[in-house]
Structures are given as structure tokens and as C-alpha cells.
VMD Tcl script that builds the backbone (N, CA, C; Angstrom):
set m [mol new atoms 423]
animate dup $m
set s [atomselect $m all]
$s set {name element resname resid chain x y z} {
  {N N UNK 1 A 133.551 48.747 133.185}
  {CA C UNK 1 A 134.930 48.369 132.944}
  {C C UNK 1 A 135.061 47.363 131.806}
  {N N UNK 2 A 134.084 47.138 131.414}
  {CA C UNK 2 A 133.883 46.073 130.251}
  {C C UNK 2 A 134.313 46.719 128.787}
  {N N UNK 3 A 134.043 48.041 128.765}
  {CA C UNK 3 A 135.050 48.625 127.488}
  {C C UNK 3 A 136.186 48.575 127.306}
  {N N UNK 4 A 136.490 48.536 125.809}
  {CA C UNK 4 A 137.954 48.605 125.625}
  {C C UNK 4 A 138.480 49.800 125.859}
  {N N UNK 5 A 139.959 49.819 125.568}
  {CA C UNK 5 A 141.113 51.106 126.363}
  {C C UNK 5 A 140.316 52.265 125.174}
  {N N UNK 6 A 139.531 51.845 123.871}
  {CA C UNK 6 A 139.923 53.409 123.177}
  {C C UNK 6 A 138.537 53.782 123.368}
  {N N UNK 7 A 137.362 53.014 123.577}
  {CA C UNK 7 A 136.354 53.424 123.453}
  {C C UNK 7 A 136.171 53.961 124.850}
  {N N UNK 8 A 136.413 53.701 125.591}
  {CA C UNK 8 A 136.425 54.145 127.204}
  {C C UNK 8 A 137.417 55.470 127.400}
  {N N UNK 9 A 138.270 55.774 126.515}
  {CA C UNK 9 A 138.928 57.014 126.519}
  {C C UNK 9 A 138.242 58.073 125.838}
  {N N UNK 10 A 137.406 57.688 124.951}
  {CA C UNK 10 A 136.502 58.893 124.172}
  {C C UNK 10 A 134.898 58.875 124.622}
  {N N UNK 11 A 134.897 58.210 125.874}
  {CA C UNK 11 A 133.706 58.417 126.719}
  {C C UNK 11 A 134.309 59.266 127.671}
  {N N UNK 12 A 135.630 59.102 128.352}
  {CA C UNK 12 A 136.399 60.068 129.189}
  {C C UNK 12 A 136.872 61.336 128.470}
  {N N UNK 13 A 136.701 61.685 127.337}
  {CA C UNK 13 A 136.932 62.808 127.141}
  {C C UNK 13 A 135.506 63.543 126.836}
  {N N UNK 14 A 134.557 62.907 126.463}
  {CA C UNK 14 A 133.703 63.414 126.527}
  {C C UNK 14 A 132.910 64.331 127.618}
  {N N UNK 15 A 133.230 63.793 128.683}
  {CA C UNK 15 A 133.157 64.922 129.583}
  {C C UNK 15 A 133.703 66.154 130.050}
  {N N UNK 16 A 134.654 65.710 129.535}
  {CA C UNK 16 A 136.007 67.029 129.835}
  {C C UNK 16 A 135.886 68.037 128.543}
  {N N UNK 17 A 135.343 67.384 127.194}
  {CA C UNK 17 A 135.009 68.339 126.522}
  {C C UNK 17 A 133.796 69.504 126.860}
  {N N UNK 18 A 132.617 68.756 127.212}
  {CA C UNK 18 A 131.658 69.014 127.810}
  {C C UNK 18 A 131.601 70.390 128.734}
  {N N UNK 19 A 132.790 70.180 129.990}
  {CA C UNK 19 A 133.169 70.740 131.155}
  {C C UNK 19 A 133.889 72.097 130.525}
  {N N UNK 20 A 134.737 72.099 129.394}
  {CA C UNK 20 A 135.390 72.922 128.834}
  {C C UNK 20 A 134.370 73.526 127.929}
  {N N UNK 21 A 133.791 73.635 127.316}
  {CA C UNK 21 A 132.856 74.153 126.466}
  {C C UNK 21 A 131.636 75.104 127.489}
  {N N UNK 22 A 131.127 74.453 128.830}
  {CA C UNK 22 A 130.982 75.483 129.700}
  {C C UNK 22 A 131.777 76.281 130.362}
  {N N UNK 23 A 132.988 75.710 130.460}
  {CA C UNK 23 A 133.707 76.867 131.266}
  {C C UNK 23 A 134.039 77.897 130.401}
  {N N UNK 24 A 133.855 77.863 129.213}
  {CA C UNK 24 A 134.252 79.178 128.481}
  {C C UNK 24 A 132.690 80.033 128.599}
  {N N UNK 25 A 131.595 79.251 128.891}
  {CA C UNK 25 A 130.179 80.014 129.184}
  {C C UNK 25 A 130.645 81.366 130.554}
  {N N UNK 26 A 131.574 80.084 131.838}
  {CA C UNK 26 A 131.554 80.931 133.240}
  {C C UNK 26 A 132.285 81.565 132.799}
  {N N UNK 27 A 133.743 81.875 132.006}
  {CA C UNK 27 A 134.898 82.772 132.218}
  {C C UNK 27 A 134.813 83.653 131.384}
  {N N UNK 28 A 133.349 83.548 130.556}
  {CA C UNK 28 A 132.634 84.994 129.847}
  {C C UNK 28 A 132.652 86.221 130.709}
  {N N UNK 29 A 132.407 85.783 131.788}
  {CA C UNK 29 A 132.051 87.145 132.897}
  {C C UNK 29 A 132.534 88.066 132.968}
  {N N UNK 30 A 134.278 87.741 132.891}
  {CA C UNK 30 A 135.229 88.497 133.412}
  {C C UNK 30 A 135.489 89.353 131.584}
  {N N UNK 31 A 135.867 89.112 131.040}
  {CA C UNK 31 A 135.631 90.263 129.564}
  {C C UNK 31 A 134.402 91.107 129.705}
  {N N UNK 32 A 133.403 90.733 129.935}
  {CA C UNK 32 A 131.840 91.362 130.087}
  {C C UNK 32 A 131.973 92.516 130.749}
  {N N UNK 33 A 132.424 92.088 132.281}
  {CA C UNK 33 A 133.050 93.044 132.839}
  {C C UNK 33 A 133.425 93.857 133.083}
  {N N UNK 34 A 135.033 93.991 132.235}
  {CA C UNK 34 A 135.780 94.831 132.072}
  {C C UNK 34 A 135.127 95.773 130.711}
  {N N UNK 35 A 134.415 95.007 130.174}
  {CA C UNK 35 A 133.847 95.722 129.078}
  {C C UNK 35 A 132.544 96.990 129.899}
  {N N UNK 36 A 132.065 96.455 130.715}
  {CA C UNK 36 A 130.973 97.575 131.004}
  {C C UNK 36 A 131.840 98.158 131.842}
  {N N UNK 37 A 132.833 98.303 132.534}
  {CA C UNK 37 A 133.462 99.599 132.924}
  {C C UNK 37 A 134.609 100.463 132.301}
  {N N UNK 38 A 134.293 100.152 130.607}
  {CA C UNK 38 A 135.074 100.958 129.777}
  {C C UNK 38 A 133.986 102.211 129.691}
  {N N UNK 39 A 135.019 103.115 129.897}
  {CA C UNK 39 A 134.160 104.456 130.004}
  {C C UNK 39 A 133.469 104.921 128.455}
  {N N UNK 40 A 134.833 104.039 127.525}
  {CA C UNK 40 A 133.999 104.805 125.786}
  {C C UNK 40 A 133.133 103.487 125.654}
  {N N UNK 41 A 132.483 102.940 126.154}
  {CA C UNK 41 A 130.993 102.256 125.912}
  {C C UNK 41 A 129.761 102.924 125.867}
  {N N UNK 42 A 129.706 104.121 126.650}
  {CA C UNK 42 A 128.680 105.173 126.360}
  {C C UNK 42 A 128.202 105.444 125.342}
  {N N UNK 43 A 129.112 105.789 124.313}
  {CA C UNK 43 A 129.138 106.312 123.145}
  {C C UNK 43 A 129.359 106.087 122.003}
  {N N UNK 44 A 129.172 104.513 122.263}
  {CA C UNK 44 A 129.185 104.254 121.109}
  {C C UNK 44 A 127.922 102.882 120.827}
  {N N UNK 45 A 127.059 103.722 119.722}
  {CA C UNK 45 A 125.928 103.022 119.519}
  {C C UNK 45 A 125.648 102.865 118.087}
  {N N UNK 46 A 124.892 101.937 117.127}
  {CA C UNK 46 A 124.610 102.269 116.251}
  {C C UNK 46 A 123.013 101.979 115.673}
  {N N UNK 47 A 122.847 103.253 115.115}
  {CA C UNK 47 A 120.894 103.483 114.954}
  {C C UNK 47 A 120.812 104.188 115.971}
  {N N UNK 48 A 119.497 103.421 116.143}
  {CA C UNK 48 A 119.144 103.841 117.827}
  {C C UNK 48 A 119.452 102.807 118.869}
  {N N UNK 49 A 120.364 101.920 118.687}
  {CA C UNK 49 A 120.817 100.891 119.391}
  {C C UNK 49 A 122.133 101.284 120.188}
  {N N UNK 50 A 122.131 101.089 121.605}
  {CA C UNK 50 A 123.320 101.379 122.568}
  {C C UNK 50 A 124.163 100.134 122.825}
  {N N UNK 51 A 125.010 99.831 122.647}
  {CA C UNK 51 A 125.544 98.970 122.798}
  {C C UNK 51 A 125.633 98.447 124.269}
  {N N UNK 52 A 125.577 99.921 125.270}
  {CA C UNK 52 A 125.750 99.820 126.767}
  {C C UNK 52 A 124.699 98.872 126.936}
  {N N UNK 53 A 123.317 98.844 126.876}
  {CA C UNK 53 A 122.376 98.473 127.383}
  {C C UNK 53 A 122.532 96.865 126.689}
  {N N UNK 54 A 122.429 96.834 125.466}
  {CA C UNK 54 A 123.294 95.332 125.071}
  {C C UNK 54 A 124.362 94.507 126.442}
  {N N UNK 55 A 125.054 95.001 126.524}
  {CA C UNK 55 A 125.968 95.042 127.204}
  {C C UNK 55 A 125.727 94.398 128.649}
  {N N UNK 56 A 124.919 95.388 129.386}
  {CA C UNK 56 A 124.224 95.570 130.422}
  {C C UNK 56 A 122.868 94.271 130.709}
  {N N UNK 57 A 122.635 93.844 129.467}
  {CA C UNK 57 A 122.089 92.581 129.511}
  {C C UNK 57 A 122.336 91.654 129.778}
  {N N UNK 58 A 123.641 91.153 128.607}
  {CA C UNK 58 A 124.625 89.864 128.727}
  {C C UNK 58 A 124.954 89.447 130.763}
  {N N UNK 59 A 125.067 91.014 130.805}
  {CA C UNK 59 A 125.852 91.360 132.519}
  {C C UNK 59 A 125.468 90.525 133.423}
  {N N UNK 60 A 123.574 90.597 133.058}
  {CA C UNK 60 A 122.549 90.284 134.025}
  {C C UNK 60 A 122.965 88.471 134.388}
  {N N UNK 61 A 122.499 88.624 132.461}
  {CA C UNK 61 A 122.135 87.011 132.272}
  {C C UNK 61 A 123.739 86.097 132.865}
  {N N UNK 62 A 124.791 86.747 132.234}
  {CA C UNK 62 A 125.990 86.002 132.545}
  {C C UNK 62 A 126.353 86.037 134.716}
  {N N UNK 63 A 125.901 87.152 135.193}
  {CA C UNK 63 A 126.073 87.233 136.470}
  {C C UNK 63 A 124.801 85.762 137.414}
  {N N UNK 64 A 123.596 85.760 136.184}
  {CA C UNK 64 A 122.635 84.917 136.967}
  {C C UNK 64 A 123.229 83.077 136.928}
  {N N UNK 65 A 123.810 83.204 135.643}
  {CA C UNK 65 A 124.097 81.412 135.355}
  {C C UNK 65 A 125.354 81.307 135.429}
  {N N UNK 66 A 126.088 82.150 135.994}
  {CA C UNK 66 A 127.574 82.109 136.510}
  {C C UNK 66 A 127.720 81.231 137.163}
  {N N UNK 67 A 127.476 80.801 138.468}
  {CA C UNK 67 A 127.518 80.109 139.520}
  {C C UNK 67 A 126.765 78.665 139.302}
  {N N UNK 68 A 125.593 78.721 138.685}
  {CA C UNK 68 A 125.148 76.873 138.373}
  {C C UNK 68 A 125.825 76.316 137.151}
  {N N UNK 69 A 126.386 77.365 136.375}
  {CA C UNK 69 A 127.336 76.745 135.062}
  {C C UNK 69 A 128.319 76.169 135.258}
  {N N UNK 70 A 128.909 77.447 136.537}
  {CA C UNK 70 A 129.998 76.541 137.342}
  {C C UNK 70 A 130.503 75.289 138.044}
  {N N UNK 71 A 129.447 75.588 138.527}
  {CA C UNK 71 A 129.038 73.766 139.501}
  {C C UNK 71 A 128.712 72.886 138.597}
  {N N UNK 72 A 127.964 72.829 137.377}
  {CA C UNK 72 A 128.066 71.652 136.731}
  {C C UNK 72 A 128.714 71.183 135.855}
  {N N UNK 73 A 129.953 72.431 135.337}
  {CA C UNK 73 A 131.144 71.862 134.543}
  {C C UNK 73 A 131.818 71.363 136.080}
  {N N UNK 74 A 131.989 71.577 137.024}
  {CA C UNK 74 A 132.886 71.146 137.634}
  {C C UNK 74 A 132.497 69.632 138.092}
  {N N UNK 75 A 131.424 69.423 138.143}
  {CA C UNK 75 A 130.939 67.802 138.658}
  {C C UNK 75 A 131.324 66.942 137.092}
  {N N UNK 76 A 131.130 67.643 136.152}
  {CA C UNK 76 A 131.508 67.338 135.208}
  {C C UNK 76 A 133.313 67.026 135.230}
  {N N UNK 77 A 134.020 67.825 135.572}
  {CA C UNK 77 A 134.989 67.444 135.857}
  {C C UNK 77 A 135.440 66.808 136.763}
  {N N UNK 78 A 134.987 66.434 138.027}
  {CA C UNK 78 A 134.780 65.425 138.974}
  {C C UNK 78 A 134.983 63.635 138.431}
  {N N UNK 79 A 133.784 64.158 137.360}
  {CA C UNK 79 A 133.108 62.746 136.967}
  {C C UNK 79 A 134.525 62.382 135.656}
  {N N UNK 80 A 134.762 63.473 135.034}
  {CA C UNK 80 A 135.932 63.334 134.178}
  {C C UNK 80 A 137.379 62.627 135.038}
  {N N UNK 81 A 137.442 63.073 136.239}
  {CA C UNK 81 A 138.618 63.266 137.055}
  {C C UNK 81 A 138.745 61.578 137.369}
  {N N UNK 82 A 137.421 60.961 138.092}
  {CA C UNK 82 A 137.230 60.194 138.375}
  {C C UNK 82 A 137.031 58.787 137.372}
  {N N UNK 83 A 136.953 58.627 136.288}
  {CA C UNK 83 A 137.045 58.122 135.093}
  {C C UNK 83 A 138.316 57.607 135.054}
  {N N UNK 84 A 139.040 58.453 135.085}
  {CA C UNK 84 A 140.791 59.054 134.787}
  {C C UNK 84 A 141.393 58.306 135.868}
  {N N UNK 85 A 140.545 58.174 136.691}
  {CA C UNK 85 A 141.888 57.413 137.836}
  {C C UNK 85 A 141.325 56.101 138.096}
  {N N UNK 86 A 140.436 55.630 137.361}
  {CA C UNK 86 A 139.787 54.551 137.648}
  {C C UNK 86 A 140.742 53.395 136.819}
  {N N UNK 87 A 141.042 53.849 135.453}
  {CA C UNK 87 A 141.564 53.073 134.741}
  {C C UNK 87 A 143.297 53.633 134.602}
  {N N UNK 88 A 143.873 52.633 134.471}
  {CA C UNK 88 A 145.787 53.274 134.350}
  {C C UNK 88 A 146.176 54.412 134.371}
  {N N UNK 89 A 145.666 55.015 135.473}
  {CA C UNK 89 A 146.637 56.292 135.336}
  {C C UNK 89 A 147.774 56.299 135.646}
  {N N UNK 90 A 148.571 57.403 134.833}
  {CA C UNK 90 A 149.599 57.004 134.834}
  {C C UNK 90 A 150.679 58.551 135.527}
  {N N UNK 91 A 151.601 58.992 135.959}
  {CA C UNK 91 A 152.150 60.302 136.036}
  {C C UNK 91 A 152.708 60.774 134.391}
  {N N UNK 92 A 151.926 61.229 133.543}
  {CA C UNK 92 A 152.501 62.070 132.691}
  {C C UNK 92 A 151.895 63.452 132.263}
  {N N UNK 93 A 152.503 64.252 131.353}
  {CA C UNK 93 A 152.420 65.521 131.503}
  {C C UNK 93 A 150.906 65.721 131.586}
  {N N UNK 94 A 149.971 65.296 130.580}
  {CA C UNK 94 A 148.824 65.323 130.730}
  {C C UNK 94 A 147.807 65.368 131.703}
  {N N UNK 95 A 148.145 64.011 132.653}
  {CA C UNK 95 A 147.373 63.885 133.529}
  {C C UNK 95 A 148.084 64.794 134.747}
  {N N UNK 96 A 149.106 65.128 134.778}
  {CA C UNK 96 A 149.526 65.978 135.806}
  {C C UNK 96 A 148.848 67.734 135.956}
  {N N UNK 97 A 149.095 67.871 134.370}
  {CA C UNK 97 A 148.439 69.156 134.609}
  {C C UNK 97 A 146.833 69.033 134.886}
  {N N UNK 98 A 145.951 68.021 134.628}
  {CA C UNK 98 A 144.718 67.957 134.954}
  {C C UNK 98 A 144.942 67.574 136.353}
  {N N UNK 99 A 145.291 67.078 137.211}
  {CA C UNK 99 A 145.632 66.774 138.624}
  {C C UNK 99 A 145.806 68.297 139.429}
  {N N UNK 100 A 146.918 69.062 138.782}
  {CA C UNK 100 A 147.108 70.113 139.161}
  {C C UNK 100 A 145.746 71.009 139.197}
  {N N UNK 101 A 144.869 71.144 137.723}
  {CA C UNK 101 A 143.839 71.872 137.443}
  {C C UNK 101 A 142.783 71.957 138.442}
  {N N UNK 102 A 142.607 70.256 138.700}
  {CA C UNK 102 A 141.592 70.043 139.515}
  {C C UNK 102 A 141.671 70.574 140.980}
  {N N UNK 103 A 143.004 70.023 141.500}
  {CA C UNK 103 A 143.531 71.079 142.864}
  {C C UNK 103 A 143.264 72.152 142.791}
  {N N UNK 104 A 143.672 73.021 141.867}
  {CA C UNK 104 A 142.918 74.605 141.830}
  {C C UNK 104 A 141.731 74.634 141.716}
  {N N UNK 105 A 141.151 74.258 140.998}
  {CA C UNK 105 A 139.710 74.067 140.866}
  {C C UNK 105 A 138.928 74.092 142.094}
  {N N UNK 106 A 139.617 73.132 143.532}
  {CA C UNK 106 A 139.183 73.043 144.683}
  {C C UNK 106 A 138.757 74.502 145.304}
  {N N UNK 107 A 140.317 74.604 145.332}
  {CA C UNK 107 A 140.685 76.234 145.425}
  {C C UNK 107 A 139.664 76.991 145.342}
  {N N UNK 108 A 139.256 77.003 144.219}
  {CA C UNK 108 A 138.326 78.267 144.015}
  {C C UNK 108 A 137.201 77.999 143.803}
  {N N UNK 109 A 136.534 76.604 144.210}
  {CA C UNK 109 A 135.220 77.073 144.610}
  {C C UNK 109 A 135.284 77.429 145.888}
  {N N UNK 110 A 136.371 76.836 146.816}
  {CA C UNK 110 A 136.059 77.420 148.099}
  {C C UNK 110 A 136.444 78.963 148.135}
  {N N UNK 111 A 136.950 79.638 147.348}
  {CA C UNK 111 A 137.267 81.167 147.122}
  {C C UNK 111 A 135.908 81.711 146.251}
  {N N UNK 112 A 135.095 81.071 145.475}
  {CA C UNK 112 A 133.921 81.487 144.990}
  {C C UNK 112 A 132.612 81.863 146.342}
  {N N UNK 113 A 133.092 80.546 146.777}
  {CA C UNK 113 A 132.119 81.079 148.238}
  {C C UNK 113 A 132.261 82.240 149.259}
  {N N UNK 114 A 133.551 81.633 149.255}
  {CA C UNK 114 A 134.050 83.667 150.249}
  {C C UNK 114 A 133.802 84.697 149.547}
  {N N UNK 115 A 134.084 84.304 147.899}
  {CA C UNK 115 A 133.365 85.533 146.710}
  {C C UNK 115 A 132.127 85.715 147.166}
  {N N UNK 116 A 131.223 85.198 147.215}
  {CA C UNK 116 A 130.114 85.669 147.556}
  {C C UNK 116 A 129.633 86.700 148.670}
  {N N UNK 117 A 130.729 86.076 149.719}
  {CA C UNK 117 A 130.379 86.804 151.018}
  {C C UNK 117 A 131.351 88.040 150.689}
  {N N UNK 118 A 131.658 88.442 150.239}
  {CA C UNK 118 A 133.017 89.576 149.863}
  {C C UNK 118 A 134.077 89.148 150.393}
  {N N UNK 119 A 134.936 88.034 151.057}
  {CA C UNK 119 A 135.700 88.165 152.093}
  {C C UNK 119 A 137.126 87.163 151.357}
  {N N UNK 120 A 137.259 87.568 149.991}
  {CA C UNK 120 A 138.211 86.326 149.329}
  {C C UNK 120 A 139.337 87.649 148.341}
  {N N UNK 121 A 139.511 88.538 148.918}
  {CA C UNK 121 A 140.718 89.235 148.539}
  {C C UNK 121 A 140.452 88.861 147.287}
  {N N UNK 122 A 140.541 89.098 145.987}
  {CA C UNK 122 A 140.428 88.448 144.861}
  {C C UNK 122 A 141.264 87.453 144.600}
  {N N UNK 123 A 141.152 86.226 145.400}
  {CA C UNK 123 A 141.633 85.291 145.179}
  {C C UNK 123 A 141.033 84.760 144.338}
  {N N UNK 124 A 139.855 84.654 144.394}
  {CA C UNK 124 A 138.863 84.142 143.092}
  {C C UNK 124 A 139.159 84.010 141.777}
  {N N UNK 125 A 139.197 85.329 141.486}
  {CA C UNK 125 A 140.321 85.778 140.054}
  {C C UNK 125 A 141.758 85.614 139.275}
  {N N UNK 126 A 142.133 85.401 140.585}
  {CA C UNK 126 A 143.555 84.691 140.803}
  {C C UNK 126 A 143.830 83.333 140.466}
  {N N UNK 127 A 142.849 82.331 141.395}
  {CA C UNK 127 A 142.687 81.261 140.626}
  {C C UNK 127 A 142.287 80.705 139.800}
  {N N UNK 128 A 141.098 81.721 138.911}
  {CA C UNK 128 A 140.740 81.704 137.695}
  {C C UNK 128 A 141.533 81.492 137.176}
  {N N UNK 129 A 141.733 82.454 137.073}
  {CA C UNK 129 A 143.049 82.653 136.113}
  {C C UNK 129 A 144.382 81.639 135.884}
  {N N UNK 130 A 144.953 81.239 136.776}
  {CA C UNK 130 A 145.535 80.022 137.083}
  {C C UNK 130 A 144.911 78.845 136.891}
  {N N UNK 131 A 143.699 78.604 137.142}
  {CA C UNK 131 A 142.721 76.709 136.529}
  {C C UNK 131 A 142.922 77.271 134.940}
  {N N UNK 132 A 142.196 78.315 134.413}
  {CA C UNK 132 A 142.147 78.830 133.354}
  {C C UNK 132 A 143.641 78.100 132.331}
  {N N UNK 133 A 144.283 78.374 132.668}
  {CA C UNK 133 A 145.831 78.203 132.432}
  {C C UNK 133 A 146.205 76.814 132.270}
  {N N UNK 134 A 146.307 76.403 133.466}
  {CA C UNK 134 A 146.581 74.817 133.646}
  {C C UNK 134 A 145.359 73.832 132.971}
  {N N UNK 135 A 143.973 74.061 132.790}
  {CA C UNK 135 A 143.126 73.776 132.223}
  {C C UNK 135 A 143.408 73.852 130.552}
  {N N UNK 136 A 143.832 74.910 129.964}
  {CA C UNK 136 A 143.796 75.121 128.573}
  {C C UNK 136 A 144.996 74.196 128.185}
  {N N UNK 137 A 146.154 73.949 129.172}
  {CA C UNK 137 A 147.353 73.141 128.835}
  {C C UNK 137 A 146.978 71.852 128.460}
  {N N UNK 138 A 146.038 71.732 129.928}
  {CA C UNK 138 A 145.664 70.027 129.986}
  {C C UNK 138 A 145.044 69.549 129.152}
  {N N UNK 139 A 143.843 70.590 128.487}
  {CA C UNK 139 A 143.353 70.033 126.863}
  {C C UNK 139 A 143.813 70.529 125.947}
  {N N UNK 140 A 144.558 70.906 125.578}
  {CA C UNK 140 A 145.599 71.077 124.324}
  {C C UNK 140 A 146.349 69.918 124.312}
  {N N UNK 141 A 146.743 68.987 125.216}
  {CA C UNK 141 A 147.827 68.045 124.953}
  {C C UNK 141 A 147.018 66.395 125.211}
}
mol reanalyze $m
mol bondsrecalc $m
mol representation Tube
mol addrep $m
């Protein structure tokens, strides 16, 4: 607490940059995705190179570090969250939509876990999509 207000704000964003720069690693998945169940991916290759099997790689690797990428932008955002309320917070648009973000955020790890077990209706996606949202607001402004 011994820092001043500006240098202690660009140690607090530093994490949230951090947290955001992986979450665009986790929310790779979902394009990847939709990309390997485009049916004209078959056929289209160039050389002797398939793009499917390209493709079909990323799948692996992005399906294996999905879930620990996740968890540590989010402690990351924890630790961001917690920063943030340590010193003047205040109710404005900013910190509201990160307040909001983080609430979803809750959300869906506990919907990532029922993801796992199959049993989360795609709520998962849902709230992706929604942190996704309220997340991109909260660092844009």
C-alpha cells in the first residue's frame, strides 16, 4: 500500500492485461471448433498439405490447455479483482462491468465443471459468451 495511486494502477492492470491475453488463448476453442465441423474443410488442401489434419491438431492441443489456461487467467483475475477493491473503489462504469464480468465468470466455472460431466445444457457457452462481452467492455474503457 506504500505505492502511489498511478504506479499501483499499472501494476493492477497488469494483471488484467495478462488474464486477457490468455483468455483469447481459452476462447480459441470455440472458432477451432466450428471450423472442424465445416464440412468444406475436407477439401481443401494445399501441396500435399490438408488443412483438416492442421486443424485437427490445434483441436488436440487447444482441447488439452483449455481448462489450466482457464484457471490461471482467472486467478489472475481474482488477483486483478482483488487489487481493485483494495484501494478506492469506486461504482463507475468500469469497475461495474468488471464486477459484473467477474460474477459471470463465477458462473461458468461452475458450468465448466458440469461441462465436463455433460450435465450443463450449454450453459457454458452461454456464459462465455456473455463474460466474453462484459469482459471486452470492461477493457476497452
Amino acid at each position: 500500500m506504500g505505492m502511489d495511486e498511478e504506479s499501483y494502477e499499472e501494476f493492477l492492470e497488469q494483471f488484467g492485461s495478462a488474464a486477457r491475453i490468455v483468455y483469447f488463448a481459452v476462447l480459441s476453442i470455440f472458432p477451432v471448433f466450428l471450423l472442424l465441423k465445416w464440412k468444406g474443410l475436407k477439401r481443401m488442401k494445399r501441396g500435399s498439405i490438408k488443412f483438416k489434419c492442421i486443424i485437427q491438431y490445434t483441436w488436440k492441443l487447444l482441447r488439452k490447455w483449455h481448462v489450466p489456461l482457464a484457471l490461471l487467467a482467472s486467478a489472475g483475475v481474482v488477483l486483478h479483482g482483488c487489487l481493485a477493491l483494495t484501494r478506492d473503489f469506486q461504482w463507475y462504469f468500469t469497475n461495474t462491468t468488471g464486477t459484473l464480468s467477474s460474477i459471470i465468470l463465477f458462473f461458468l466455472m461452475i458450468m465448466g465443471f458440469k461441462r465436463f460431466k455433460r450435465k450443463d445444457k450449454s450453459w457454458h457457452l452461454k456464459l462465455a459468451i456473455t463474460f466474453t462481452v462484459l469482459f471486452m467492455i470492461h477493457a476497452s474503457f
